[in-house]
C-alpha positions in Angstrom: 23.2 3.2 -19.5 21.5 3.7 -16.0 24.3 6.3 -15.4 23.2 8.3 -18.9 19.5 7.9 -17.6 20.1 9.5 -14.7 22.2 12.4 -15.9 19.3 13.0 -18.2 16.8 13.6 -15.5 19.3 16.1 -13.5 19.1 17.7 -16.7 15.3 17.6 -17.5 14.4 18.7 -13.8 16.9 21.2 -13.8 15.8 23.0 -17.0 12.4 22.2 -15.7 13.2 24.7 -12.3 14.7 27.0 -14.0 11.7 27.7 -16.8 9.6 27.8 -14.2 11.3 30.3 -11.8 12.0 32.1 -15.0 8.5 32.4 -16.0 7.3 33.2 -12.7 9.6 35.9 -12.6 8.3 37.8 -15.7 5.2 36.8 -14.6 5.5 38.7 -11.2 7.7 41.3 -12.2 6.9 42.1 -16.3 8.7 43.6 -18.5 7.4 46.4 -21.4 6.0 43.4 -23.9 4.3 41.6 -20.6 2.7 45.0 -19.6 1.7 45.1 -23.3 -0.3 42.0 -23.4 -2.1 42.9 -20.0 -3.0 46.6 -21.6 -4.6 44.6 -24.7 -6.4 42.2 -22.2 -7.8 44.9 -19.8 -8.1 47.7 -22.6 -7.1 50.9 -22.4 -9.6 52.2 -20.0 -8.4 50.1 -17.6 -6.9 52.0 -14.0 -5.9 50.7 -10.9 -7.1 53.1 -8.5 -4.4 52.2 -5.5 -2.0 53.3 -7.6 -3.6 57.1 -8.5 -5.3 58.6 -5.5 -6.1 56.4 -3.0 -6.0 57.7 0.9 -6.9 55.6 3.7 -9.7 58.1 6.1 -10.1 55.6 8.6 -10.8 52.3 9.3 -11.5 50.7 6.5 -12.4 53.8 4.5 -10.5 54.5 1.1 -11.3 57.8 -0.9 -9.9 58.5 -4.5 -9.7 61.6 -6.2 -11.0 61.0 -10.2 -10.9 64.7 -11.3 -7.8 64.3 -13.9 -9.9 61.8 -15.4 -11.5 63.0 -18.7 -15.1 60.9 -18.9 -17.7 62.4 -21.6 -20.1 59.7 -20.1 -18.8 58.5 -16.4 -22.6 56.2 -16.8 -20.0 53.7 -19.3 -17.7 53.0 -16.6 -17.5 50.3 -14.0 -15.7 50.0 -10.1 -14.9 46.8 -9.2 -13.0 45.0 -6.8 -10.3 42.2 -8.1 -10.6 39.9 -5.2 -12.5 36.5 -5.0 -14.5 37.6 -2.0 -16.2 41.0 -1.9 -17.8 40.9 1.0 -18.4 44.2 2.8 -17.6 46.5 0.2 -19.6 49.7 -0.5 -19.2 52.5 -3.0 -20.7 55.9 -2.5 -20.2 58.6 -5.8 -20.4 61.9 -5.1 -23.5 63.9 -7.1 -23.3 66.7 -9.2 -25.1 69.6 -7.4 -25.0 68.3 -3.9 -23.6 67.8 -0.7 -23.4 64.3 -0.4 -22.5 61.0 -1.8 -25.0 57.9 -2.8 -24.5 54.4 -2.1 -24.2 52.6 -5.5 -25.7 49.2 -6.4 -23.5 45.7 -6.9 -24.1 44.4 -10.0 -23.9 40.9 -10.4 -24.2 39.6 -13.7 -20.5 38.5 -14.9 -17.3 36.7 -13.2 -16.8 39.9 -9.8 -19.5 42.2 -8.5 -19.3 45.7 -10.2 -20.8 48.8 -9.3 -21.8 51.3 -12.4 -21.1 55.3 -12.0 -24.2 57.0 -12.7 -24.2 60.3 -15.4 -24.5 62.7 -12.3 -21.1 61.5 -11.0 -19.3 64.9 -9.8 -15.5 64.0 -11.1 -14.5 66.9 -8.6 -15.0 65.5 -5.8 -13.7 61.7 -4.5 -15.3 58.6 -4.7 -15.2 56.8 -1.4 -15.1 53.0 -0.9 -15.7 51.3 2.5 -14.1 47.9 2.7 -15.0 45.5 5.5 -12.6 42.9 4.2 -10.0 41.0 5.2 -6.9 42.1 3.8 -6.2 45.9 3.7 -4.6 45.7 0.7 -7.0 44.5 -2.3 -7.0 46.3 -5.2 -9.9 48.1 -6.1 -10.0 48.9 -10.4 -11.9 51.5 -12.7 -12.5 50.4 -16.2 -15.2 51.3 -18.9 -18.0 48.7 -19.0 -17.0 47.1 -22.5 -13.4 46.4 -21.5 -14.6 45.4 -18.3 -17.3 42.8 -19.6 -15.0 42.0 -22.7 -12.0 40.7 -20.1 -14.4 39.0 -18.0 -15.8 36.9 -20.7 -12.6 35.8 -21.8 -12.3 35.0 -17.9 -15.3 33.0 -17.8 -14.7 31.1 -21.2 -10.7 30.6 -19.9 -12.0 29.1 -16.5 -14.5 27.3 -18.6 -12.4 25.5 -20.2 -9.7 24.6 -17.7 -12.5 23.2 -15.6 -13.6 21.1 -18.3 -9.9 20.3 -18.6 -10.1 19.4 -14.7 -13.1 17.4 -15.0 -11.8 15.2 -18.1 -8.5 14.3 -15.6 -11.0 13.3 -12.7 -12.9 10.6 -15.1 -9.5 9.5 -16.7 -8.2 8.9 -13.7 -11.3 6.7 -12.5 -11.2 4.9 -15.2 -7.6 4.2 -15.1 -7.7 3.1 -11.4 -11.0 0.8 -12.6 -8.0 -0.7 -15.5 -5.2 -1.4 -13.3 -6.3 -0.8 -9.6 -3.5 1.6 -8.4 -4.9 3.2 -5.6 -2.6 6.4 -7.0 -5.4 7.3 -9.4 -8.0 7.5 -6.8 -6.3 9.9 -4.7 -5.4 11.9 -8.1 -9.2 12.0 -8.8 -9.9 12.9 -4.8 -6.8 15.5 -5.1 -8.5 16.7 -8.7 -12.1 17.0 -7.9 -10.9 19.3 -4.4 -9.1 21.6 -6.8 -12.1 22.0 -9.3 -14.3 22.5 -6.8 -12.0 25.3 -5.0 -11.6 27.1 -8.6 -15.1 27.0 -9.3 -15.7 29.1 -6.3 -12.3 31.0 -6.1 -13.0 31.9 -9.5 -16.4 34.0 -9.4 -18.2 30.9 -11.5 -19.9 30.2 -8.4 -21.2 33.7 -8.5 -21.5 33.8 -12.3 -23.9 30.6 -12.6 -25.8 31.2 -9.1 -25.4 35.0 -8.1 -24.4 33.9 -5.1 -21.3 35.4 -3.3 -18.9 32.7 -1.5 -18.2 33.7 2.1 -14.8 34.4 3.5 -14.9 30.9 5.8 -15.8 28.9 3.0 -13.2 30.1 0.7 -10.9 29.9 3.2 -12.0 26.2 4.2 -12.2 25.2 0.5 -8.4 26.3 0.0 -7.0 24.7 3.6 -9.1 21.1 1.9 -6.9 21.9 -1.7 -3.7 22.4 0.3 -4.1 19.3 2.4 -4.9 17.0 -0.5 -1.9 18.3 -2.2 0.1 17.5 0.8 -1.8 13.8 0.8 -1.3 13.6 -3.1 2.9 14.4 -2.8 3.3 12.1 0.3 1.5 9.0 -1.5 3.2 9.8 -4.8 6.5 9.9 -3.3 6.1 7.2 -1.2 7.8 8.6 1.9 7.6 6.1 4.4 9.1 3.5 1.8 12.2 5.9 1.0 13.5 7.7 4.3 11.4 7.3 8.0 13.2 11.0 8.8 11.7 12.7 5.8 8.7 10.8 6.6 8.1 12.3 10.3 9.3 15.6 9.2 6.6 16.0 6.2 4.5 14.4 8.2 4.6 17.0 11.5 4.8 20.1 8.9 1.5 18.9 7.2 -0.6 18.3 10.7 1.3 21.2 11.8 -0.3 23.3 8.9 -3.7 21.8 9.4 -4.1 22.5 13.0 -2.8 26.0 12.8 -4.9 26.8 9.5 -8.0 24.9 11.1 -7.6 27.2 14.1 -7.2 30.8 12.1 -10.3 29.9 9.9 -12.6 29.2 13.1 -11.6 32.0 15.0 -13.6 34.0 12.1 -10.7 37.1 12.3 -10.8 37.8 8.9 -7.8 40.3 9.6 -5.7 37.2 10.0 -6.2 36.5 6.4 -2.4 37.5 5.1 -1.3 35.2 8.2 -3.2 32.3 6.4 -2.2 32.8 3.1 1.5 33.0 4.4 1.0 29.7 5.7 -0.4 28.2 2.5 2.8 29.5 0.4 4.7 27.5 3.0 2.8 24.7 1.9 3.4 24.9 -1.1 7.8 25.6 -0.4 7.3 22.1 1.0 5.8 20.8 -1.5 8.2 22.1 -4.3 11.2 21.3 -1.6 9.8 17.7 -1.2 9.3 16.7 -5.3 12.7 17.9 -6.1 14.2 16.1 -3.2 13.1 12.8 -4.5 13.4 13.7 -7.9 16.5 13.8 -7.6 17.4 11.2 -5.1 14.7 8.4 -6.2 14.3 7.6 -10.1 10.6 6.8 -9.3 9.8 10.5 -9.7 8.4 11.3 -13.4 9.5 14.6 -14.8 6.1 15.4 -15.6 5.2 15.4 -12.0 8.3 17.4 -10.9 7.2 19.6 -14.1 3.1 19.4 -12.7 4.3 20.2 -9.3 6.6 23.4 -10.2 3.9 24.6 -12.1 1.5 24.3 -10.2 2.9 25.9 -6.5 4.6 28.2 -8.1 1.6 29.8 -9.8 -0.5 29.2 -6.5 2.4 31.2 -4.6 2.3 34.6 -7.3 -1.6 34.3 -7.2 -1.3 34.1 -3.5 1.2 37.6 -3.4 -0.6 39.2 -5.8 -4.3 38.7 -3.6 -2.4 40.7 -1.3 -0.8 43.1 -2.8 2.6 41.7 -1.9 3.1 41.8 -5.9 1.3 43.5 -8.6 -1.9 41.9 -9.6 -2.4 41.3 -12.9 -4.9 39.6 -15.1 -1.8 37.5 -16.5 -0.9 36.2 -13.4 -4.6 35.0 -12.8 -4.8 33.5 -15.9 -1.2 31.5 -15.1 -2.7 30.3 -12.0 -5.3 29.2 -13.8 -3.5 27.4 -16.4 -1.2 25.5 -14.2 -3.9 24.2 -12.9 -4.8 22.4 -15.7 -1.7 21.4 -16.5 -1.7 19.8 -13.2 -3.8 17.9 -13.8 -2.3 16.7 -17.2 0.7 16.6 -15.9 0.5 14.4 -12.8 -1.8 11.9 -14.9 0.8 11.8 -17.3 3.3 11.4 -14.6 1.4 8.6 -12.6 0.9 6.6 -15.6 4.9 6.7 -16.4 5.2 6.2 -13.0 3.0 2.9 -13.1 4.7 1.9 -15.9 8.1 2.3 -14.0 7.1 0.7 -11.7 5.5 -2.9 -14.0 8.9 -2.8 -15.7 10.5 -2.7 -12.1 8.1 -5.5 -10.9 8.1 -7.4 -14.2 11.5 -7.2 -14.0 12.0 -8.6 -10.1 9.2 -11.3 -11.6 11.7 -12.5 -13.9 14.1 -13.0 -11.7 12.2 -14.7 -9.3 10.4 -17.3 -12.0 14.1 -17.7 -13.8 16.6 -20.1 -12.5 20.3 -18.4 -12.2 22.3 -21.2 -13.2 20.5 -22.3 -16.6 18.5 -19.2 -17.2 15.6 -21.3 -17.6 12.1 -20.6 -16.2 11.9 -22.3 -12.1 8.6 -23.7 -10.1 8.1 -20.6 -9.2 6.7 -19.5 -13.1 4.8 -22.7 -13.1 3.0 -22.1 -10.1 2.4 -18.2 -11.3 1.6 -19.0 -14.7 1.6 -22.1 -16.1 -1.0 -23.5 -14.0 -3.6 -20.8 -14.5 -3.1 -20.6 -18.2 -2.9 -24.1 -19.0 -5.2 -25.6 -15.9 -7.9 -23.3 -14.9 -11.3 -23.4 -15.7 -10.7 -21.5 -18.4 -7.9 -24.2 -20.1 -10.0 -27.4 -19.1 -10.0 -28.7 -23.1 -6.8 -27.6 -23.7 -3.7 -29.9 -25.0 -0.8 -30.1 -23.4 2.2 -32.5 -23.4 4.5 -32.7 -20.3 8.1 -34.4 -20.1 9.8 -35.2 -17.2 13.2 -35.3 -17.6 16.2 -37.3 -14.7 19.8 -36.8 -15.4 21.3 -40.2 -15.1 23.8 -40.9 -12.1 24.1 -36.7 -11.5 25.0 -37.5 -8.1 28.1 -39.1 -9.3 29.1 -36.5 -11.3 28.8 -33.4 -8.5 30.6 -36.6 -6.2 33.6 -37.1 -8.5 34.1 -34.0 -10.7 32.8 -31.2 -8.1 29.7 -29.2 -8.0 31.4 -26.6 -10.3 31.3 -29.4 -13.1 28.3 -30.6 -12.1 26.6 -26.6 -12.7 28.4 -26.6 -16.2 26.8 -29.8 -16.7 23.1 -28.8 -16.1 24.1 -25.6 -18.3 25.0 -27.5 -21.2 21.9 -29.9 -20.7 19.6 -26.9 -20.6 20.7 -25.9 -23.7 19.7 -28.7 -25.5 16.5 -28.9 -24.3 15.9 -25.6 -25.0 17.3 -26.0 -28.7 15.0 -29.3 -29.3 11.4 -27.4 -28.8 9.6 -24.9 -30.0 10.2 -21.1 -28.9 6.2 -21.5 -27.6 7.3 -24.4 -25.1 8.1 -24.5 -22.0 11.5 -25.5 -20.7 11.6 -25.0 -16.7 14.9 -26.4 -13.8 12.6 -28.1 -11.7 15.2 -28.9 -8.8 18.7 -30.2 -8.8 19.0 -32.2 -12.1 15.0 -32.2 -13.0 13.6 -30.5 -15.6 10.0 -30.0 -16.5 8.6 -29.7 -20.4 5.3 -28.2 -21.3 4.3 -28.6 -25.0 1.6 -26.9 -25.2 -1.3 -28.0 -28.6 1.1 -31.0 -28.5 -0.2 -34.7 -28.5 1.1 -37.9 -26.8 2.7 -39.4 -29.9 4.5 -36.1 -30.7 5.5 -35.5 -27.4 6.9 -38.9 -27.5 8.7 -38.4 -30.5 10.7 -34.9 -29.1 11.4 -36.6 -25.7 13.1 -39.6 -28.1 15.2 -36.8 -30.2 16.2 -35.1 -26.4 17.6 -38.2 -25.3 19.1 -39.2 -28.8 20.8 -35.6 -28.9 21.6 -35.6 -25.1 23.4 -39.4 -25.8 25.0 -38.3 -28.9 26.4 -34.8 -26.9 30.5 -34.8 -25.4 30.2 -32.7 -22.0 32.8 -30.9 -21.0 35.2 -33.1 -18.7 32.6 -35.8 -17.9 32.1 -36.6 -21.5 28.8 -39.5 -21.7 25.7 -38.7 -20.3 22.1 -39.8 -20.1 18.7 -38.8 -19.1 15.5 -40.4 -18.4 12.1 -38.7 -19.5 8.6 -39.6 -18.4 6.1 -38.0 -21.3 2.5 -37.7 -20.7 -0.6 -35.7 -22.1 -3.1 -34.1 -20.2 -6.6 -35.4 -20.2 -9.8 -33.4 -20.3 -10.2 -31.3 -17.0 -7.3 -32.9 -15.5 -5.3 -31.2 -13.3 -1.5 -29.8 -13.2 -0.6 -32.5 -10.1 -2.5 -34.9 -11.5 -0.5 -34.6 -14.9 2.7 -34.0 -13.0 2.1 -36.8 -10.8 1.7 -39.2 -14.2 4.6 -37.7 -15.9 6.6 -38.1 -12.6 5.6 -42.1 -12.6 6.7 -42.8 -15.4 9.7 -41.3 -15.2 10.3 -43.5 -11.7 9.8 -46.3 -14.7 12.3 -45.6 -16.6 14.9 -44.7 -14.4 13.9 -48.4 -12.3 14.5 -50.1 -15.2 17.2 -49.7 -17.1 17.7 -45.5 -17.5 18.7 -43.6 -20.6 15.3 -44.3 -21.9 11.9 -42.9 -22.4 8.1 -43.9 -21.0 4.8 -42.1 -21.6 1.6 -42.2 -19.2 -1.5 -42.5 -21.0 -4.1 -41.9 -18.5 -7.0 -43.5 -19.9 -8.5 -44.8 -17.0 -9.3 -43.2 -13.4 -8.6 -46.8 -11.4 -4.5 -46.4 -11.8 -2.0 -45.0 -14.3 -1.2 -47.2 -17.5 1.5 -46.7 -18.8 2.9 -46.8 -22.9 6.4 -48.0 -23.1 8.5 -45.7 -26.3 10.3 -47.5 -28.1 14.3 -46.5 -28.0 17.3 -46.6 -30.2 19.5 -47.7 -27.1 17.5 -51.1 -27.0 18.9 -52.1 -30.4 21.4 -54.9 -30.8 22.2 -54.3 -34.5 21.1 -57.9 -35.5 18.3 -57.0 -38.1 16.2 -59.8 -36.6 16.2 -59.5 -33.1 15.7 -55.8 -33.3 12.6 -56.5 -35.5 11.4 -59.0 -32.9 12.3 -56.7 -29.9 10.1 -53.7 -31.5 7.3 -55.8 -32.5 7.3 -57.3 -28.9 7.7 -53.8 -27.8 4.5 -52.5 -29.9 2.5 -56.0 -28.4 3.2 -55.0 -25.3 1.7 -51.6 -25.7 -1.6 -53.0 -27.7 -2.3 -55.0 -24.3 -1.8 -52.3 -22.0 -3.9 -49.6 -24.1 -6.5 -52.8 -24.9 -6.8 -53.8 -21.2 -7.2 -50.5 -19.6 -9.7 -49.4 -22.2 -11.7 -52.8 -22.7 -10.2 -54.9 -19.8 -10.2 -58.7 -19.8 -12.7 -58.9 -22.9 -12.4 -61.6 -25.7 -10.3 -59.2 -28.4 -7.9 -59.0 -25.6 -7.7 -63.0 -24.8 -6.7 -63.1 -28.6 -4.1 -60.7 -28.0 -2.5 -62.1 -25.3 -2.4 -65.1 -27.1 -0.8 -64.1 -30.0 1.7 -61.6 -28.2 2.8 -65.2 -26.4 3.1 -67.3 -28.8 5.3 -64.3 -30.9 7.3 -64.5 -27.5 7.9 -68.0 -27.3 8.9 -68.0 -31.1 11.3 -65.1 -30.5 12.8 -67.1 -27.7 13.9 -69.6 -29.9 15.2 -67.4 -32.5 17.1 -65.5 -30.0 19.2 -68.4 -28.6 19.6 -70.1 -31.9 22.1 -67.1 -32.7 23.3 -66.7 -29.3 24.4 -70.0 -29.6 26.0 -69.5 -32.9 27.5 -66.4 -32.0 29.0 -68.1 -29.1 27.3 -66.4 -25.9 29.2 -67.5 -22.8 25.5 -67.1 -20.7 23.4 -69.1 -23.1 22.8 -71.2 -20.4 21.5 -68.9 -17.4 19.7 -66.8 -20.4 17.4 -69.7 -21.6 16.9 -70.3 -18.0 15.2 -66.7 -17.9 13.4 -67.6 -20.6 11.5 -70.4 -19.6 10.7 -69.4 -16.4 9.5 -66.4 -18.2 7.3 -68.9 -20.3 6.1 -70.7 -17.1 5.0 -67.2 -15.9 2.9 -66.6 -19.6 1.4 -70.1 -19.1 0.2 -69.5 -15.5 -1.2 -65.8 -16.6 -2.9 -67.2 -20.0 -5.3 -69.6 -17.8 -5.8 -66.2 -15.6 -6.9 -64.3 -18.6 -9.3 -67.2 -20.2 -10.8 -67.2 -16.5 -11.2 -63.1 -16.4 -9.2 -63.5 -13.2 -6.2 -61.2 -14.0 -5.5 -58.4 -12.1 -4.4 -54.9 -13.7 -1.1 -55.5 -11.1 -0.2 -58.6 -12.2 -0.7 -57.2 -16.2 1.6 -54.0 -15.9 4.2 -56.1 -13.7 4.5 -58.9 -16.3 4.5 -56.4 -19.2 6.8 -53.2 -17.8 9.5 -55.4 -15.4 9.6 -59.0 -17.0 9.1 -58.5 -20.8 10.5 -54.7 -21.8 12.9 -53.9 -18.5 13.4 -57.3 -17.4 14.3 -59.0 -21.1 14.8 -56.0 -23.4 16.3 -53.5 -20.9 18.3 -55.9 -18.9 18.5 -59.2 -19.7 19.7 -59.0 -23.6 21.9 -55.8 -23.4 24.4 -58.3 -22.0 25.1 -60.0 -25.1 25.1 -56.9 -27.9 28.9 -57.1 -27.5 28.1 -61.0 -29.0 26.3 -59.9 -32.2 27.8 -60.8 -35.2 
């Protein structure tokens, strides 16, 4: 798949070049139907004078000779310069009837300064044109006013447009740096704002809205700030320094390089040093067409649409460049092109930096996962709790929420990695990951704490339900054959998180009542309540392992089991208060009357410790009798109430003491 992917963008950049160069090639060089379009643009009155008559008389002088020209009304027609800076030019006609020529006026009311023949033009004699100008090559058109104004209108509309275009990509990207905080955007909108501001006064617009004519530094200083950003733009886009430190220093040393020497030519005020400057820019913009398809190629963060943006883009900033300077035939079609790719520079690279940015979250999203997921089980790891879980489910935000957490021990896993081998031990946790994950909801949680702990989040789940899953884990987990160690058991500590209580505090809860049930007795499970803020009661879940199979006993064990719970819940919610004396009374005297059921069929069924196990029993009684006076006096501690309760009744008789006899029941 990646290897199709990557075909696919050798393709799409290729095809990509070569439309570009293409384009730029009819572009520079048209053909009939190109020369066609321009004719319909410019109209048919439109001539460029260099290529008629024109003779150099001196230093800066041109003269052209007009006299094949037929004109009923030379008035209608226009001379005007197609350069973005005019200044120093001057146009003297010759006059009917006399020896001399006059200086004619700039007018100033569209897109380029024209100057309008007068009806006493003398077509015998040549116009001359003094141009104090850097470059000696700028092209200097005759046209009649209406195709003149006509062209230029389009012009201003066309320009109109793309910098609205231009302006709409600076606020998008704003906006989308202000959504996601890449820092990308901001030096898009920098890059973006530089380039609208340097076609708003490369463009005449400047001159069109103002009537005021933008100086040769200026220009020349606006265009060096568009070239450098461009450079800035491509070297944070591409991420040099993250990719290769050589291609690094060497874009690097080119860019100051083209700074320094630009910064240098523009001071020195020669404006005849003008083609040496724009020589340097189109090297600029090699490097920057050099550098995108570099990494386009090598790296797959590149977008096509910024390898697309970027072709686009130099290449019609190189023909512009030529075609200022006569170096290739200007053309209204390759100022509009220029034009154009701006825009769609702008389009282009937003598009590109959002793919990019989306890359790059499936990228990170991707490394995310496999940090937060645990290799062996494929389950999520501490990591995701600590990234997500806590925030979600315990921030300030998540304060009311319910959540349920088990805790759940493998039983004896050290002897299994000990006696079968780690690689047994790893198939184990796999297998025992899978039922967890197969006995909750899709909407839990199911995270490989460490070793052969796993951690449960039910979220909107309450105590009692919680309790009830953790019971059908371990009854599923009991009832499961494992490959090569066969019988296993786990342990599972289940609490619920109270109001405003935190994740460690939960945790640390959950984790405590685990340490319960694996002290006493394993394979079973124990819920924290939490109800008070002195300690951490506990409420003892009842399990199917603790049944003997006598209908009796197991009656009397789960009602002792549910007496047990009443006082703990009772006593850390009332404490030592009458309804909990009467309690405590009954729950003993239900004791003592078990007792003597109990060993009236152990001794029927014949059970070899009868003996030692009455022996428990009444020094279990001596134990209720000593704590009863303790309770009529108010005088007994929460200690001595959870140790009797959790390690002498439940872990100490249930757990312990009466699974020794099962094998006896008849």
């Amino acid at each position: 798949m990646v290897e199709k992917t990557n075909k696919l963008r050798k393709i799409s950049g290729t095809l990509s070049l070569i439309f570009v160069i293409i384009l730029s090639l009819l572009i520079a060089f048209p053909p009939d139907f190109v020369e066609r379009v321009e004719t319909y643009l410019l109209g048919s009155s439109h001539i460029n004078l260099m290529e008629i008559s024109d003779k150099k008389t001196g230093r800066g002088w041109r003269s052209f000779d007009l006299s094949d020209m037929e004109k009923d009304d030379w008035s209608k027609n226009v001379v005007y310069v197609d350069f973005p800076n005019d200044e120093g030019i001057r146009v003297y006609q010759p006059i009917v009837g006399e020896n001399l020529h006059k200086e004619i006026r700039a007018s100033r009311n569209i897109l380029k300064t024209y100057y309008m023949l007068s009806d006493d033009f003398d077509p015998e004699r040549s116009l001359f044109i003094f141009v104090d100008n850097p470059g000696e090559d700028i092209e200097i058109n005759f046209s009649n006013y209406d195709d003149f104004s006509r062209i230029q209108n389009l012009e201003i509309i066309f320009i109109a447009v793309i910098l609205g275009f231009i302006c709409a990509f600076f606020i998008i990207n704003l906006i989308l740096y202000k959504s996601n905080g890449e820092t990308i955007y901001v030096w898009h909108a920098i890059y973006v704002a530089i380039i609208m501001v340097t076609l708003y006064y490369y463009s005449g617009m400047k001159f069109f809205l103002t009537g005021m004519r933008t100086s040769y530094t200026l220009l020349s200083l606006m265009k060096i700030l568009t070239v450098l950003f461009s450079l800035n733009f491509t070297y944070r886009y591409l991420t040099f320094g993250k990719k290769s430190e050589t291609i690094e220093k060497i874009y690097t040393f080119a860019s100051f390089f083209f700074v320094i020497i630009s910064v240098i030519m523009v001071v020195s005020m020669d404006r005849n040093i003008s083609m040496e400057l724009e020589t340097l820019f189109m090297a600029a913009y090699i490097l920057i067409i050099v550098s995108a398809l570099v990494f386009y190629y090598k790296y797959d963060h590149v977008s096509i649409y910024y390898l697309a943006g970027t072709l686009l883009l130099e290449f019609g900033a190189i023909l512009n460049g030529a075609s200022d300077f006569n170096w290739i035939k200007s053309s209204v079609i390759i100022r509009m092109f220029f034009y154009l790719s701006i825009g769609l520079e702008g389009l282009l690279f937003t598009m590109g930096i959002i793919e990019n940015a989306k890359m790059q979250k499936i990228l990170h999203q991707d490394l995310e996962d496999k940090v937060a997921t645990d290799a062996l089980t494929g389950l999520k790891n501490r990591y995701y709790c600590d990234t997500h879980i806590k925030d979600e489910f315990f921030g300030k935000d998540s304060e009311e929420k319910i959540i349920s957490m088990l805790i759940i021990d493998i039983d004896y896993f050290k002897n299994v990695n000990d006696k079968y081998g780690h690689d047994v031990g790893d198939s184990v946790l796999s297998e025992m990951s899978d039922i967890f994950a197969s006995s909750v909801r899709s909407s839990d949680i199911v995270m490989r704490w460490g070793g052969e702990e796993f951690v449960i989040l039910l979220p909107d789940v309450r105590l009692s339900d919680a309790n009830s899953i953790a019971n059908k884990i371990n009854k599923r987990v009991r009832a499961n054959v494992f490959k090569t160690v066969n019988k296993i058991t786990v342990s599972i500590g289940v609490a619920q998180k109270q109001s405003k209580e935190s994740f460690e505090s939960l945790f640390k809860r959950c984790d405590s009542a685990l340490y319960v049930a694996k002290e006493n007795g394993r394979n079973t499970v124990v819920s924290s309540r939490g109800v008070s803020d002195k300690a951490i009661p506990l409420a003892l879940e009842w399990s199917e392992s603790l049944e003997c199979g006598n209908e009796l006993i197991d009656m009397q064990h789960r009602k002792m089991h549910s007496m047990m719970n009443d006082l703990l819940e009772n006593y850390f919610e009332y404490g030592l208060d009458d309804k909990f004396e009467k309690k405590f009374n009954e729950a003993m005297n239900f004791i003592q009357e078990h007792f003597n059921d109990e060993e009236n069929l152990l001794r029927e069924w014949g059970y070899p410790k009868l003996a030692e196990h009455s022996k428990m029993h009444a020094e279990l009684l001596d134990h209720t009798v000593i704590l009863r006076k303790k309770v009529e006096k108010k005088t007994m501690s929460e200690g001595e109430l959870v140790s009797y309760v959790v390690n002498e009744v439940v872990f100490g008789h249930l757990v312990n003491e009466d699974r020794d006899f099962y094998k006896y029941v008849k």
